[in-house]
N, CA, C and O atoms as CSV, one atom per row, in Angstrom:
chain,resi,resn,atom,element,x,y,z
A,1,UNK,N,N,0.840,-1.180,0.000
A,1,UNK,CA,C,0.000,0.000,0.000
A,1,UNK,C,C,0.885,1.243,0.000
A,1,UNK,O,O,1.962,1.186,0.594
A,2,UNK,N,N,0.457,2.525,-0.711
A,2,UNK,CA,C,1.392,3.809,-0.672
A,2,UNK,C,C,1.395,4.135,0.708
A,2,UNK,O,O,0.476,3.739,1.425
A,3,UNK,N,N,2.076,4.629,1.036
A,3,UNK,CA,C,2.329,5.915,2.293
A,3,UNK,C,C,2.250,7.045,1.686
A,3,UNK,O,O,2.804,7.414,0.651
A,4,UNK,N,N,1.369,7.706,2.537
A,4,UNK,CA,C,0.554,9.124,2.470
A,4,UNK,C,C,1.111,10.252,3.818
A,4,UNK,O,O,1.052,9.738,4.935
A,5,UNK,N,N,1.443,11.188,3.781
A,5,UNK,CA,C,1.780,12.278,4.480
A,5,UNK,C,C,0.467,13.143,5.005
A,5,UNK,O,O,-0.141,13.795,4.156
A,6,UNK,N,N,0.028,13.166,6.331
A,6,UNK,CA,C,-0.869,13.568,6.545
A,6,UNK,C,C,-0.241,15.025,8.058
A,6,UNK,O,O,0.702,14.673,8.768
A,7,UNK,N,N,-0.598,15.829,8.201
A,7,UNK,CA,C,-0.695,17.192,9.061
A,7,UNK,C,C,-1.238,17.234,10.303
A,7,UNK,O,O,-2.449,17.365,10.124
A,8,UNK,N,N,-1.023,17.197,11.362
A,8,UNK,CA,C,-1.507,17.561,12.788
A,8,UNK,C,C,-1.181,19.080,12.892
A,8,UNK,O,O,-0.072,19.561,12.658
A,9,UNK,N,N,-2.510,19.913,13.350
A,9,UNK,CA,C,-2.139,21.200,13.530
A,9,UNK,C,C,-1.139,21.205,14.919
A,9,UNK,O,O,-0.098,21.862,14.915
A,10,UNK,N,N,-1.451,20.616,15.792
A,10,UNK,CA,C,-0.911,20.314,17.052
A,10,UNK,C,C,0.714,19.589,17.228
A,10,UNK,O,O,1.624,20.016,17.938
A,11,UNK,N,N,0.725,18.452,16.400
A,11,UNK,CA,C,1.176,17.797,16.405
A,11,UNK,C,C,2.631,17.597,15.111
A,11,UNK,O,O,3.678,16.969,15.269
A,12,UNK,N,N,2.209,18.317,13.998
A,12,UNK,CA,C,2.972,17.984,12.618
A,12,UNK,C,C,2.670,16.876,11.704
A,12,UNK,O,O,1.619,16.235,11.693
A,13,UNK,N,N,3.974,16.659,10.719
A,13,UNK,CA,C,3.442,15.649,9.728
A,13,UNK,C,C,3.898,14.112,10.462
A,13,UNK,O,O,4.860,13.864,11.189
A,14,UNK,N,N,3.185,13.527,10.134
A,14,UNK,CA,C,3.217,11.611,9.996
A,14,UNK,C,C,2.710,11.156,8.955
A,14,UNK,O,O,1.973,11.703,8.134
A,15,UNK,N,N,3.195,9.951,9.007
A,15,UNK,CA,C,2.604,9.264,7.566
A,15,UNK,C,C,1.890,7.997,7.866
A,15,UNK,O,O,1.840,7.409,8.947
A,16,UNK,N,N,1.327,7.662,6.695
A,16,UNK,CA,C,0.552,6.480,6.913
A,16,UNK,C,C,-0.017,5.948,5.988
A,16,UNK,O,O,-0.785,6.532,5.223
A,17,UNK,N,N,0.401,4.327,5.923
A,17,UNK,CA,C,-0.399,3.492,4.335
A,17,UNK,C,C,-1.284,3.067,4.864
A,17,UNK,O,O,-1.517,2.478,5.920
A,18,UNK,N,N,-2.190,3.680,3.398
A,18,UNK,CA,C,-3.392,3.365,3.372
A,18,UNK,C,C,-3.642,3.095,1.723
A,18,UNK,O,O,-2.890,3.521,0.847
A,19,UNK,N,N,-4.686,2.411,1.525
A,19,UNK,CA,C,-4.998,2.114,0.452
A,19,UNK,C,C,-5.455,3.832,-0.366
A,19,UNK,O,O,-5.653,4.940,0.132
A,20,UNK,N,N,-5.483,3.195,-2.168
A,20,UNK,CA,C,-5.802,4.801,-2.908
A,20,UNK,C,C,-7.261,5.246,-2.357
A,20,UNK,O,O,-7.542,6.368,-1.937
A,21,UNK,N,N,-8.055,4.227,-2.440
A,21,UNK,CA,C,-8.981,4.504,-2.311
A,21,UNK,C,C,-9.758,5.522,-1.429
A,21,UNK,O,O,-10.700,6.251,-1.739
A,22,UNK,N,N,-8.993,5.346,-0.039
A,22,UNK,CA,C,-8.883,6.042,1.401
A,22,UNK,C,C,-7.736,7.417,1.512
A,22,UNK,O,O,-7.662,8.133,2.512
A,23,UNK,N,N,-6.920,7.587,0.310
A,23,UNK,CA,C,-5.963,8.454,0.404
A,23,UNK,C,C,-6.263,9.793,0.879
A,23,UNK,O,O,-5.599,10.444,1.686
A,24,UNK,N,N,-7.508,10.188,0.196
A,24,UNK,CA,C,-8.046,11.781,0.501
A,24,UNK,C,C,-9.055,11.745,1.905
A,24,UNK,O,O,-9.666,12.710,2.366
A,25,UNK,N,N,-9.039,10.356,2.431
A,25,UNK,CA,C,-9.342,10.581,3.983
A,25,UNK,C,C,-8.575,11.446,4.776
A,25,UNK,O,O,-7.449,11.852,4.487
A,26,UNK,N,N,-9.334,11.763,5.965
A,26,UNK,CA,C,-8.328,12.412,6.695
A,26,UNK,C,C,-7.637,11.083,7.492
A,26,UNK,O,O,-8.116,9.961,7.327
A,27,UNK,N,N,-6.626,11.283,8.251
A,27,UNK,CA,C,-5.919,10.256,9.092
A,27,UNK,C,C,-6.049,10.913,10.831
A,27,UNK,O,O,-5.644,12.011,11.210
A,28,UNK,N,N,-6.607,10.049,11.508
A,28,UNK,CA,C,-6.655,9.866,12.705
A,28,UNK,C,C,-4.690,9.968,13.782
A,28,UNK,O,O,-3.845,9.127,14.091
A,29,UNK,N,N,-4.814,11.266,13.942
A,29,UNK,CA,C,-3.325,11.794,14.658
A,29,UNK,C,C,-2.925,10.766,15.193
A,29,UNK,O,O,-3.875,10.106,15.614
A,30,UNK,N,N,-1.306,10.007,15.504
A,30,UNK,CA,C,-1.607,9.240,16.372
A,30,UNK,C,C,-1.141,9.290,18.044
A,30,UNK,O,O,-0.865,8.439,18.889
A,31,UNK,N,N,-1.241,11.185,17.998
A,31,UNK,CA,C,-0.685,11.393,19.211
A,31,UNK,C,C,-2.202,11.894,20.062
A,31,UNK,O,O,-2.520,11.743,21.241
A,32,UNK,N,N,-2.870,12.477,19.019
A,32,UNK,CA,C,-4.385,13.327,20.105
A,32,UNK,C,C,-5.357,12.345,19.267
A,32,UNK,O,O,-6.181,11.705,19.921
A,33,UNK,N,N,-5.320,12.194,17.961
A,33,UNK,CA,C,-6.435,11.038,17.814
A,33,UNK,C,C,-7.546,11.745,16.818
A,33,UNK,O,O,-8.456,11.134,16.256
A,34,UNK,N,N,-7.268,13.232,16.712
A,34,UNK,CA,C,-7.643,14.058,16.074
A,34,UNK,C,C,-7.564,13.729,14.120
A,34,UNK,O,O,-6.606,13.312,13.469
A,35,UNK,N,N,-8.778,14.065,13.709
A,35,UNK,CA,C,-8.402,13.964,12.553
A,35,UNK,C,C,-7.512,15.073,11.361
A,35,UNK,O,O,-7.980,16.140,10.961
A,36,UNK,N,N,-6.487,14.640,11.053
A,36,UNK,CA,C,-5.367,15.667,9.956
A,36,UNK,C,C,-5.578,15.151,8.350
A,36,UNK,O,O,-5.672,14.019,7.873
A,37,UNK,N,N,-5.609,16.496,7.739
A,37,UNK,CA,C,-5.978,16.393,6.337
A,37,UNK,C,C,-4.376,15.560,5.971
A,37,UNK,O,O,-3.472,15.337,6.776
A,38,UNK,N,N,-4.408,15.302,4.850
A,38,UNK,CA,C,-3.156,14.607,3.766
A,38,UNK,C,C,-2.655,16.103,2.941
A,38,UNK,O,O,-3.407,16.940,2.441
A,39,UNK,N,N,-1.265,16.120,2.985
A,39,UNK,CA,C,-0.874,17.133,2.738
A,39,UNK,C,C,-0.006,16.808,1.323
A,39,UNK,O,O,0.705,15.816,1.480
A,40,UNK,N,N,0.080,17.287,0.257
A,40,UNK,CA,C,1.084,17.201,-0.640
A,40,UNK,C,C,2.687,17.333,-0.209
A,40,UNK,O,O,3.271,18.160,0.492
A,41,UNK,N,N,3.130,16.194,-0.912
A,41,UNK,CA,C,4.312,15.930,-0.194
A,41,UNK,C,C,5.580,15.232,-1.559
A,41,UNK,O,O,5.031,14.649,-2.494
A,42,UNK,N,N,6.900,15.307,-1.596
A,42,UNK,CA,C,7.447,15.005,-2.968
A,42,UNK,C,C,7.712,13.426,-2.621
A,42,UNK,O,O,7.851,13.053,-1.456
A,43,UNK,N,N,7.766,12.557,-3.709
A,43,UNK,CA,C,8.370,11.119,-3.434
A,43,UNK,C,C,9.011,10.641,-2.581
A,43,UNK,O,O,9.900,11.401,-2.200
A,44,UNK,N,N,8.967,9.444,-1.946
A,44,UNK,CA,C,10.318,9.539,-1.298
A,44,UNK,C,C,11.334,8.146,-2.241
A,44,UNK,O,O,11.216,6.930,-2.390
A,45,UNK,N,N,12.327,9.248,-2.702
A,45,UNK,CA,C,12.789,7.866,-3.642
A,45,UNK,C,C,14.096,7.636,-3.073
A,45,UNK,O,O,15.062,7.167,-3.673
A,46,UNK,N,N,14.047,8.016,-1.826
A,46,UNK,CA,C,15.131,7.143,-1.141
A,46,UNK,C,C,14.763,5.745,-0.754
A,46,UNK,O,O,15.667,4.912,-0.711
A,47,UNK,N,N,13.434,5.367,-0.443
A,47,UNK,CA,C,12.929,4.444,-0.997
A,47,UNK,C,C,12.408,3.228,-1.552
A,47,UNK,O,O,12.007,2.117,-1.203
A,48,UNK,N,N,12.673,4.240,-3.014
A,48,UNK,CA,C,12.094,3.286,-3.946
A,48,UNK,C,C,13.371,2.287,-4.354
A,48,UNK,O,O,14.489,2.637,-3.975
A,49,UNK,N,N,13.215,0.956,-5.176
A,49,UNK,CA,C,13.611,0.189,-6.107
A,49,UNK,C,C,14.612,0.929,-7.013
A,49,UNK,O,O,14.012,1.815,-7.620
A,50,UNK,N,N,16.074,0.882,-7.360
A,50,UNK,CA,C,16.709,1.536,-8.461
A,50,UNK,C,C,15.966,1.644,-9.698
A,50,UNK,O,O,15.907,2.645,-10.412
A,51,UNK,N,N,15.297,0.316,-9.927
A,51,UNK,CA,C,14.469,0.235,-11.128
A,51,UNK,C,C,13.290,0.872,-10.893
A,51,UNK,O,O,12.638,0.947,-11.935
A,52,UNK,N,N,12.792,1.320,-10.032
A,52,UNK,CA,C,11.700,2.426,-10.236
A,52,UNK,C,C,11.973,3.745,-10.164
A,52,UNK,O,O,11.183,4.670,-10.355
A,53,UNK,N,N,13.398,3.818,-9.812
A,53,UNK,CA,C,13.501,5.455,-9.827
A,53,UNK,C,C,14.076,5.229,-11.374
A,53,UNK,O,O,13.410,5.976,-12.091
A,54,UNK,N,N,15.116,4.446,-12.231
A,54,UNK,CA,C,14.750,4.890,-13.554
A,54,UNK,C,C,14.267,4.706,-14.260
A,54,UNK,O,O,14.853,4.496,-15.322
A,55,UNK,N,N,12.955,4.654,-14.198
A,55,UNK,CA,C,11.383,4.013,-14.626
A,55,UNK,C,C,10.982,5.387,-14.230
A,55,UNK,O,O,10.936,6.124,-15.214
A,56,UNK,N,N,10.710,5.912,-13.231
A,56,UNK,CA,C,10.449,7.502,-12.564
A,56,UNK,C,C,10.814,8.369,-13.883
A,56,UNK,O,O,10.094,8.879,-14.742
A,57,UNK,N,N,12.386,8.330,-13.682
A,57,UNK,CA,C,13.162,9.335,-14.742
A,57,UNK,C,C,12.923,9.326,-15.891
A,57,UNK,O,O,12.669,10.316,-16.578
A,58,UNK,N,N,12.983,8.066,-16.286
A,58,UNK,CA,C,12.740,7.752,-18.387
A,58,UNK,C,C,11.085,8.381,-18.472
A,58,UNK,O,O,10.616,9.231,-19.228
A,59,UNK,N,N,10.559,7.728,-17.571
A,59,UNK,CA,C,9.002,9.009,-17.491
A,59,UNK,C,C,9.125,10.412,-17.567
A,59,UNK,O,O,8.970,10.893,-18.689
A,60,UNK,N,N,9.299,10.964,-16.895
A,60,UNK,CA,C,9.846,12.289,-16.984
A,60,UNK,C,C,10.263,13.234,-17.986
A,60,UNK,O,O,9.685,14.283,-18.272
A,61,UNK,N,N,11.854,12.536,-18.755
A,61,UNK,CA,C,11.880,12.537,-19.566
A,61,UNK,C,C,11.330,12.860,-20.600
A,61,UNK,O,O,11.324,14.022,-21.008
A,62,UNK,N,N,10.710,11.768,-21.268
A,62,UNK,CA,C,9.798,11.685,-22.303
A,62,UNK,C,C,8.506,12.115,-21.807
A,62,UNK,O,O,7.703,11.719,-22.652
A,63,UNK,N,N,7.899,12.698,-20.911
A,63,UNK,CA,C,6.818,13.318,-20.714
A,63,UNK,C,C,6.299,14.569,-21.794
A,63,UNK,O,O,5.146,14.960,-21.979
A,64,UNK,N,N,7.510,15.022,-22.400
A,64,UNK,CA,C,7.234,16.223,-23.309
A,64,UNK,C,C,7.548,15.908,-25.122
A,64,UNK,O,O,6.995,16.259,-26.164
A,65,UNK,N,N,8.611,15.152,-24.806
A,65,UNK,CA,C,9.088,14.596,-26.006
A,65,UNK,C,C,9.696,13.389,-26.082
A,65,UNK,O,O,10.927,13.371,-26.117
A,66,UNK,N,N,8.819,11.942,-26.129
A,66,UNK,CA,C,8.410,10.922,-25.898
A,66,UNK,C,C,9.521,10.255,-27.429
A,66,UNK,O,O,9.415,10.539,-28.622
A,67,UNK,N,N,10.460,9.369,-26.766
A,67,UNK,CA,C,11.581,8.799,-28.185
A,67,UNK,C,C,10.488,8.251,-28.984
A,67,UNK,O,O,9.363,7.877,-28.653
A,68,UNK,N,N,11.228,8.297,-30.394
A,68,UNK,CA,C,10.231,7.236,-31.319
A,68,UNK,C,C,10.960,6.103,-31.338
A,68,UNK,O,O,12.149,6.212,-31.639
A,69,UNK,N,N,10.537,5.078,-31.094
A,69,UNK,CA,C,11.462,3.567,-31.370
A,69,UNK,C,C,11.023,3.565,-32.808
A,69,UNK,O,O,10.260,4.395,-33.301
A,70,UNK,N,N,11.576,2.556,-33.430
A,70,UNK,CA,C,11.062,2.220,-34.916
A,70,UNK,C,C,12.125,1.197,-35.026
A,70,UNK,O,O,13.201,1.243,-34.431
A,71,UNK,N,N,11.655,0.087,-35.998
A,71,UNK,CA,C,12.232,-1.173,-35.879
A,71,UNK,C,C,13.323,-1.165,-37.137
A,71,UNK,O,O,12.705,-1.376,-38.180
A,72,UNK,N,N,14.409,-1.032,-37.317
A,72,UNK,CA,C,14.926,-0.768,-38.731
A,72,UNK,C,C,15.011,-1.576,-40.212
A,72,UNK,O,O,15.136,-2.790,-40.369
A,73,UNK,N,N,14.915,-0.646,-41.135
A,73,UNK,CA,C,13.996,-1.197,-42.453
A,73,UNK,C,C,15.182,-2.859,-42.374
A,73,UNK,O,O,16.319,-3.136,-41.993
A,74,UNK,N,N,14.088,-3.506,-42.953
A,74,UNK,CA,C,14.971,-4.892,-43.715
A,74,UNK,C,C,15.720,-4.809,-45.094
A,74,UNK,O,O,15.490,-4.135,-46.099
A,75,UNK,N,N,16.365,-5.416,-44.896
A,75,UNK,CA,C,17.310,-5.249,-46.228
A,75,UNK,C,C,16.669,-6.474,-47.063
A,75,UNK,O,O,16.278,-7.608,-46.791
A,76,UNK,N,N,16.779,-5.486,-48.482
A,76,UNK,CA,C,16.328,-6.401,-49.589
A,76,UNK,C,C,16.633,-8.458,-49.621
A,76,UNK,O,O,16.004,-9.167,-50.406
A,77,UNK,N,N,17.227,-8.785,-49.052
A,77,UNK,CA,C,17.749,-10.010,-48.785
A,77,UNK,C,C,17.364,-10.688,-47.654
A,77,UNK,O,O,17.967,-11.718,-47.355
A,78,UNK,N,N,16.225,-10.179,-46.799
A,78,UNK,CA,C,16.261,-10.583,-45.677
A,78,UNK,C,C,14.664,-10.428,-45.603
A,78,UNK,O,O,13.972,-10.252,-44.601
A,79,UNK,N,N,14.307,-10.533,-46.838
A,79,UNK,CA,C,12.329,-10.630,-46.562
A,79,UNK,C,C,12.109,-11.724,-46.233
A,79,UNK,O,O,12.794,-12.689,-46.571
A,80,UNK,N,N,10.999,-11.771,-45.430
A,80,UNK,CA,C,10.001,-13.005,-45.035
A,80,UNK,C,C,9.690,-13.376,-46.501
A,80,UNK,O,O,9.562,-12.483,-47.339
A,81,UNK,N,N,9.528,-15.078,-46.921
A,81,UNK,CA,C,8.647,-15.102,-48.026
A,81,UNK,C,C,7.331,-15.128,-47.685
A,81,UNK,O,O,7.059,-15.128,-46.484
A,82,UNK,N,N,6.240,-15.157,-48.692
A,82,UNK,CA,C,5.015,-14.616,-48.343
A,82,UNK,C,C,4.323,-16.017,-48.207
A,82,UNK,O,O,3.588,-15.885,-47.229
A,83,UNK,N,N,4.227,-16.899,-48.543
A,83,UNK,CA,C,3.589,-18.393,-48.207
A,83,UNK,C,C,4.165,-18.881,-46.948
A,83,UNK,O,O,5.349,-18.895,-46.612
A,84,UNK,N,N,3.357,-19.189,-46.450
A,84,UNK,CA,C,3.240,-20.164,-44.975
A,84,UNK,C,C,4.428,-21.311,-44.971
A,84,UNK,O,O,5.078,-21.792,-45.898
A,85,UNK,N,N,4.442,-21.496,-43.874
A,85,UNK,CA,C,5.585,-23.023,-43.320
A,85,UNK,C,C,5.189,-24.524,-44.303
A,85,UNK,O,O,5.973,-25.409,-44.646
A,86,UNK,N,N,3.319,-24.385,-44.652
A,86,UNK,CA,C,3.156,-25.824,-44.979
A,86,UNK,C,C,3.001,-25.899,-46.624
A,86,UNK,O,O,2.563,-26.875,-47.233
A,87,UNK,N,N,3.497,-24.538,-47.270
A,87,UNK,CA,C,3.718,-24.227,-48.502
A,87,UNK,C,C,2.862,-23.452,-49.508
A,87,UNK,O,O,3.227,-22.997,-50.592
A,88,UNK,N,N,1.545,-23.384,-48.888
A,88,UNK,CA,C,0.574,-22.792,-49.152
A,88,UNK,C,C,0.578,-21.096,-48.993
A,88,UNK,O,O,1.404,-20.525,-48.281
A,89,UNK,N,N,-0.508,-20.357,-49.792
A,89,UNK,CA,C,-0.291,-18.750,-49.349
A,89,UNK,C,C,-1.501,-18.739,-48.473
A,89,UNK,O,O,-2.635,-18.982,-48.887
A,90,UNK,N,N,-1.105,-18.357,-46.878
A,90,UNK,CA,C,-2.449,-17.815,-46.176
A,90,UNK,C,C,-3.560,-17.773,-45.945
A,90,UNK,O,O,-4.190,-18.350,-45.059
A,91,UNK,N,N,-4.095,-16.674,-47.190
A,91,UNK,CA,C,-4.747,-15.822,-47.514
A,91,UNK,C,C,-5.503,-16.872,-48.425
A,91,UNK,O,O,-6.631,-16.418,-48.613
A,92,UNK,N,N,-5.390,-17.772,-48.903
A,92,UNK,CA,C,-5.834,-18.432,-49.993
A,92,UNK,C,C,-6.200,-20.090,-49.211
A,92,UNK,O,O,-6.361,-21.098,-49.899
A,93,UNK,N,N,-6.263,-20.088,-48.013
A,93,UNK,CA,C,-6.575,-21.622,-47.235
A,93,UNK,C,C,-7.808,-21.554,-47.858
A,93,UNK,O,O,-8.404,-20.539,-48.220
A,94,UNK,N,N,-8.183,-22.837,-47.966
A,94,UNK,CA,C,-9.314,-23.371,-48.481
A,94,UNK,C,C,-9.851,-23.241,-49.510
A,94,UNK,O,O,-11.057,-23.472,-49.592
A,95,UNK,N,N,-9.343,-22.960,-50.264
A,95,UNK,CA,C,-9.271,-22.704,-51.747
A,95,UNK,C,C,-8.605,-23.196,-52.909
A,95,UNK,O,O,-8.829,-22.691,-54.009
């Protein structure tokens, strides 16, 4: 489940997992018992998984200008032929 950063006016921030669903609940303080809103708060990618922080980054990244992959052309010598494995064309079964 995420951990969520929630505010005690009294008290300050604590955190606490809870499911998404419950995120914009308030959280029950756990010093007065009082309920504290969830406050916006940055990642903590100290953390996270190496592989999710550059999973994080390559997001980021490409958030504005997203790479194009593209598979590179085949060379004239290296086509698929167009009939099937059992010698037949495809497109033409049962016929």
């Amino acid at each position: 489940m995420p951990l969520y950063e929630y505010e005690c006016r009294d008290h300050g921030v604590f955190e606490e997992s809870r499911s998404i669903a419950q995120s914009t609940d308030d959280a029950a303080c756990p010093a007065c018992e009082r309920p504290a809103p969830r406050i916006v708060s940055m990642p903590t990618l100290a953390r996270m998984d190496r592989a999710q922080v550059k999973a994080r980054d390559r997001n980021e990244q490409s958030r504005h200008e997203p790479k194009v992959v593209q598979r590179p052309a085949a060379k004239p010598t290296e086509r698929r032929p167009l009939h099937s494995a059992a010698g037949g064309y495809p497109w033409a079964i049962g016929h």
